[in-house]
SEBA-598679 format. One record per residue (C-alpha): x, z, y. Coordinates in steps of 0.5 Angstrom, whole numbers, padded with zeros to 4 digits, always signed. Each point is the difference from the previous one (the first is absolute). Example, Ala and Ser with C-alpha at 12.3 -4.5 7.8 and 13.67 -1.06 7.14 Angstrom:
# residues 2
+0025+0016-0009
+0002-0002+0007
//
This chain:
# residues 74
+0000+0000+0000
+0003-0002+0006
+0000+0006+0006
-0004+0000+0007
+0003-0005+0004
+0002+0003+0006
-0005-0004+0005
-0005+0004-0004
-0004+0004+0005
-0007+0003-0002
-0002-0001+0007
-0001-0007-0002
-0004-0002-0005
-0004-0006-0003
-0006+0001-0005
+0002-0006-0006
+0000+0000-0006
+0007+0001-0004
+0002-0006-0005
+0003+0004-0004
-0003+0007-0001
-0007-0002+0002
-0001+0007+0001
-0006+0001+0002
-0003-0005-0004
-0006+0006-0002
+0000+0003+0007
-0008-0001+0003
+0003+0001+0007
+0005-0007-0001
-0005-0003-0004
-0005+0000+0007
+0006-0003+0004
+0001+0007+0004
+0006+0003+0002
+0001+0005-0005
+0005+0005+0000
+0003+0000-0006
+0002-0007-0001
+0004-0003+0007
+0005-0004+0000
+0006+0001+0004
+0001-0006+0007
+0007-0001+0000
-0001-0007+0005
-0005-0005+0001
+0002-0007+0001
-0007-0005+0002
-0005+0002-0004
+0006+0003-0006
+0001+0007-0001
+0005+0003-0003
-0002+0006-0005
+0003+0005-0004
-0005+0004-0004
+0001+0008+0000
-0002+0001-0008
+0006-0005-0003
+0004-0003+0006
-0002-0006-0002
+0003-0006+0006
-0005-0006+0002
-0002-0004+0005
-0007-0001+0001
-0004-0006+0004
-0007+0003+0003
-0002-0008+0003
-0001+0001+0006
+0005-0001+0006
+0006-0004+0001
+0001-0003-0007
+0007-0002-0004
+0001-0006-0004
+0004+0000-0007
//
């Protein structure tokens, strides 16, 4: 398991689901699309509309394209 990357910060979060531990795939909260408090990601960066995520429960690293705002090719 990789450590917390050191951009992680708890003040900045994002509510997306993890690739790799789904961690709250049972969770009703994240099954309505609410903020739960439980299941956040960290928000190292944004580029566009891709934000840059570590997940709190496996340190899982990966970037995620939400469609909106400027977009990347490739």
């Amino acid at each position: 398991m990789l450590p917390l990357d050191p951009q992680a910060d708890i003040g900045r979060r994002a509510w997306v689901t993890c690739p790799n531990c789904a961690d709250g795939r049972d969770c009703p909260t994240c099954a309505r699309h609410r903020g739960c408090g439980d299941h956040w990601r960290y928000l190292l960066a944004t580029t566009g509309g891709r934000l840059h995520l570590q997940c709190p429960s496996c340190a899982h690293v990966w970037d995620h394209e939400t469609g909106f705002g400027a977009h990347r090719t490739g």
